[in-house]
Backbone as a ProteinNet text record, in pm:
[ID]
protein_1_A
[PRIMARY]
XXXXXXXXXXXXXXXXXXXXXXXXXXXXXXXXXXXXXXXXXXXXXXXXXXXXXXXXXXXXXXXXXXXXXXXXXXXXXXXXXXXXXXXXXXXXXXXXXXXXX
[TERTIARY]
-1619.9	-1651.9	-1726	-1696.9	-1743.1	-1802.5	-1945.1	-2019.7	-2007.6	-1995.9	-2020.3	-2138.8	-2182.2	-2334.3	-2302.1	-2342.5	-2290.3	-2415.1	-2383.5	-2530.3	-2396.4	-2423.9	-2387.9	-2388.4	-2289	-2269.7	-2356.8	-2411	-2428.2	-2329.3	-2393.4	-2300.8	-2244.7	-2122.8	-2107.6	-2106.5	-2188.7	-2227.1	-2404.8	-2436.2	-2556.2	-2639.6	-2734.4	-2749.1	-2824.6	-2933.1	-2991.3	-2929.5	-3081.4	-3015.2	-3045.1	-3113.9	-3111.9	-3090.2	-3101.9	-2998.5	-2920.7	-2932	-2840.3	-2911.4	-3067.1	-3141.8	-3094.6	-3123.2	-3078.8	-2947.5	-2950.4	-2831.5	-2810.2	-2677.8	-2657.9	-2580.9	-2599.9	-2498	-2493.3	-2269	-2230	-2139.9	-2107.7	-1973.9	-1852.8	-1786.1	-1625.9	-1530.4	-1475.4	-1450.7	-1353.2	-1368.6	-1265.8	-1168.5	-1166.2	-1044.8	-1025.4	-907.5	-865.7	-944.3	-983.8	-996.9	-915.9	-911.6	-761.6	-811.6	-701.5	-706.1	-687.2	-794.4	-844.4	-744.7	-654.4	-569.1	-594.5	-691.1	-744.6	-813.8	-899.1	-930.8	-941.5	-856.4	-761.7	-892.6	-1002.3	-1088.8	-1033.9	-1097	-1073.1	-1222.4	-1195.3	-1314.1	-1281.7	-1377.3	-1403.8	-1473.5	-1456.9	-1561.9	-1631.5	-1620.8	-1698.4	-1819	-1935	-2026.2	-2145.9	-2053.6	-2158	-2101.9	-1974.7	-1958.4	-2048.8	-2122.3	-2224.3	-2352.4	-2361.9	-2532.1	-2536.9	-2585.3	-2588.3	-2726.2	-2754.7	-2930.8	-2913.8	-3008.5	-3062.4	-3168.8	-3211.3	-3254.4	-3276.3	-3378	-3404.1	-3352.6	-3307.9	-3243	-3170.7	-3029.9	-2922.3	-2962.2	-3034.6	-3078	-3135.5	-3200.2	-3248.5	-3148.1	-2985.3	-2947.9	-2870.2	-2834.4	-2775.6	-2898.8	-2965.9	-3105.8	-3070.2	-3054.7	-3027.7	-2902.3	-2788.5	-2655.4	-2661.8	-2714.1	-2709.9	-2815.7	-2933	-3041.7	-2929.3	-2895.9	-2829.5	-2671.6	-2626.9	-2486.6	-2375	-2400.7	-2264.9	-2208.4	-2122.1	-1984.5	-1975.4	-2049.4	-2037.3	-1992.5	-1959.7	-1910.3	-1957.3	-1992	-2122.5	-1985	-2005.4	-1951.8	-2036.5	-2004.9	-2120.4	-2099.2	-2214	-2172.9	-2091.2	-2037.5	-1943.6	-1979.4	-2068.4	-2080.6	-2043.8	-2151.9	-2032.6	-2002.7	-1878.7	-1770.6	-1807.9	-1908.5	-1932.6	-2061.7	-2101.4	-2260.9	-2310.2	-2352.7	-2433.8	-2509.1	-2506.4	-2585.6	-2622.6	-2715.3	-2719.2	-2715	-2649.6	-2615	-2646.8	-2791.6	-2864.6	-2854	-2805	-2767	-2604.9	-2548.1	-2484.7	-2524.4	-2635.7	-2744.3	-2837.9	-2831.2	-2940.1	-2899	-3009.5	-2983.4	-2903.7	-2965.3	-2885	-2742.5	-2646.1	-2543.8	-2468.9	-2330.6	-2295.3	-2168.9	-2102.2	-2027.8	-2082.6	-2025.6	-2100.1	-2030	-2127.2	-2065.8	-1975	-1856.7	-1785.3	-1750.7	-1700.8	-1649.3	-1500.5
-249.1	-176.7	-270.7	-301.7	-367	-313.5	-340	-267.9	-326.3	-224.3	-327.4	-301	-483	-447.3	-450.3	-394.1	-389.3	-331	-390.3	-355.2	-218.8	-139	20.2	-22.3	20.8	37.3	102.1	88.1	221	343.3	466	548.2	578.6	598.7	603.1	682.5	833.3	941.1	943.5	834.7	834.8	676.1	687.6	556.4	449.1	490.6	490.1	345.9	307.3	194.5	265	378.8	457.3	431.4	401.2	323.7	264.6	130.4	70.1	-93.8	-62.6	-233.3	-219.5	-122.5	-149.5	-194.4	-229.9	-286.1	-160	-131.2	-1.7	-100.5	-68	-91.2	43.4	30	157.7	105.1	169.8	167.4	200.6	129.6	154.5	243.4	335.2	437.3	384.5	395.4	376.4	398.3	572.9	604.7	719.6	731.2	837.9	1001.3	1008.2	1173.9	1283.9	1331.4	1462.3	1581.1	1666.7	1777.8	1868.6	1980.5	2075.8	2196.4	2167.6	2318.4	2470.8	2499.4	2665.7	2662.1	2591.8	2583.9	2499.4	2414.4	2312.7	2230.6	2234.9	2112.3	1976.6	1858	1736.1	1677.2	1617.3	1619.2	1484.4	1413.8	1305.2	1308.1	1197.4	1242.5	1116.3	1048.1	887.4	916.9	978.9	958.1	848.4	746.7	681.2	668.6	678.5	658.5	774.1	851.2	959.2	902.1	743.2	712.5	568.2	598.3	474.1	451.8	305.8	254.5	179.6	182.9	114.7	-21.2	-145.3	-220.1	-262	-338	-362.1	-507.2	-611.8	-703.1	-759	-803.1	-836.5	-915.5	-1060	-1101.4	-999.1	-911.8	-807.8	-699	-666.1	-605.1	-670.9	-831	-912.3	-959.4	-957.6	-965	-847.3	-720.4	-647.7	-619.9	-634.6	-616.4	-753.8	-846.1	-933.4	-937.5	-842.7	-800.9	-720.3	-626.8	-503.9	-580.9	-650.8	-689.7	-633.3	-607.2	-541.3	-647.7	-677	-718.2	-662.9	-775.2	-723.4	-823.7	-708.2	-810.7	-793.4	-912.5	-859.9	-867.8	-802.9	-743.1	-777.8	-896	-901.8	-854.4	-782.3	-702.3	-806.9	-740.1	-800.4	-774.5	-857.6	-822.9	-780	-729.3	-579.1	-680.8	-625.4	-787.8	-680.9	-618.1	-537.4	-544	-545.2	-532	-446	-369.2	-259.8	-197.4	-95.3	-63.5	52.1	95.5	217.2	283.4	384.7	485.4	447.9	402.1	384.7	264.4	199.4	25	68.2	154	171.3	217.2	214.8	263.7	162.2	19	-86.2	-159.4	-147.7	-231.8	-393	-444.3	-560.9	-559.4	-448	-431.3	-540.5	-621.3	-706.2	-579.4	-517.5	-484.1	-291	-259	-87	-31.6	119.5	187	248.6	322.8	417.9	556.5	636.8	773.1	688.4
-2156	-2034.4	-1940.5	-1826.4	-1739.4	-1640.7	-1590.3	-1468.4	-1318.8	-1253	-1098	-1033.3	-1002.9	-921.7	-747.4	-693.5	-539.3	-465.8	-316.8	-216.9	-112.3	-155.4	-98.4	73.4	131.2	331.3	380.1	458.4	555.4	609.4	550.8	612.1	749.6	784.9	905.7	1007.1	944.3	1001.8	1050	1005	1022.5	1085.4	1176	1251.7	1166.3	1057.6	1016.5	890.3	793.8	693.7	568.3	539.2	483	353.6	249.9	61	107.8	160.8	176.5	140.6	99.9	107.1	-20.6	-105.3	-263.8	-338.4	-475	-503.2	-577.8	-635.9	-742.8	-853.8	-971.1	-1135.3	-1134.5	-1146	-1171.1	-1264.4	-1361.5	-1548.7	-1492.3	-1487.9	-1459.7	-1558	-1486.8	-1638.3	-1771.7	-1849.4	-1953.8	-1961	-1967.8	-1969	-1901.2	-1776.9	-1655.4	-1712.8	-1603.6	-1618.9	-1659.2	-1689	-1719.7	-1658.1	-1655.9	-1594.2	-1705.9	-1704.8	-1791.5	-1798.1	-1873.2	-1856.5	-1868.3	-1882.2	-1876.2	-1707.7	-1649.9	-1529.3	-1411.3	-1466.9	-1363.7	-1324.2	-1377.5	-1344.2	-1392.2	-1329.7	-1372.2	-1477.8	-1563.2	-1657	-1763.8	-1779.7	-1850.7	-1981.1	-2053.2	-2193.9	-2175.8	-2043.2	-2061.8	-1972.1	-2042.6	-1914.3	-1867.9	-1887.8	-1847.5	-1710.9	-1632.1	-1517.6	-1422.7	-1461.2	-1402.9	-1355.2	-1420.7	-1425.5	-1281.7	-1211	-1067.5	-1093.8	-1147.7	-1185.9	-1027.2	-956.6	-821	-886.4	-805.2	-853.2	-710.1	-696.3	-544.1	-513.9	-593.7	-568.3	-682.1	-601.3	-686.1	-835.8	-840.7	-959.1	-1077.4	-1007	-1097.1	-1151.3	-1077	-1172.5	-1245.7	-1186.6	-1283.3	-1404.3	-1423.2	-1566.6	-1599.9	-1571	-1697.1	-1728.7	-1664.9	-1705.9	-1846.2	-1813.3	-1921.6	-2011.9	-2037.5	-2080.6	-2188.3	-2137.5	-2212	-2287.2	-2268	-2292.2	-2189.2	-2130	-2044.9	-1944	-1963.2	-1876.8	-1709.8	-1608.7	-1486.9	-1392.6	-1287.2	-1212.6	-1060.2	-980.8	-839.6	-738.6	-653.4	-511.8	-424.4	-363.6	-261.9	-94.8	-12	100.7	160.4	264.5	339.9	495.2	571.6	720.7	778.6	885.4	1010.2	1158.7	1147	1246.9	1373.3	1401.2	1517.8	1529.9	1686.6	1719.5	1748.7	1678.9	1664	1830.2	1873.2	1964.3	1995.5	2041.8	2124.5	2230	2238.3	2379	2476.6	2436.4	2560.5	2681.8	2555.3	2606	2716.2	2721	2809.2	2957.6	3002.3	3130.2	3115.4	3085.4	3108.5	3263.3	3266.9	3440.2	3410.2	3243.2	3270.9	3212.7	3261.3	3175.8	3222.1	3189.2	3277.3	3358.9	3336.7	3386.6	3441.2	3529.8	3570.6	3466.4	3402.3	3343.5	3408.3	3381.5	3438.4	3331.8	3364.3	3302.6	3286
[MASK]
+++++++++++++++++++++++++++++++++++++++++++++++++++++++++++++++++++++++++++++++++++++++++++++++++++++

């Protein structure tokens, strides 16, 4: 079973950085979920894919993935190819171009 350590996005409903400084180790499932034939739920018997440990920096959840023995593998973020701004920055006197409708 192999874990992945990864630094989580920012959501994109929200402006905010909110869980996103932390790293998460999450268990990659074993084996597919099935579908429960008396109530059509979907349901697993592996739960460790239920457990997300947070760690506040990457070295640290790579020390315990290899503390514990587990097989991981790091995802590292991937930069936002966009510059961030706010509303407001569309009504700055030093805009270069006029706003319009």
């Amino acid at each position: 079973m192999t874990a992945k350590i990864y630094k989580p996005s920012k959501t994109a409903t929200q402006s905010g950085q909110a869980k996103s400084s932390r790293w998460l180790l999450e268990h990659e499932a074993e084996k597919p979920r099935e579908i429960e034939p008396l109530m059509g739920w979907t349901s697993s018997g592996d739960t460790r894919t239920q457990v997300k440990l947070s760690f506040a920096s990457k070295e640290e959840a790579v020390a315990y993935a290899e503390r514990k023995g587990l097989a991981y593998v790091v995802v590292e973020p991937q930069e936002t190819k966009r510059r961030t701004m706010a509303y407001s920055d569309n009504f700055k006197t030093s805009r270069v171009g006029q706003w319009t409708h």
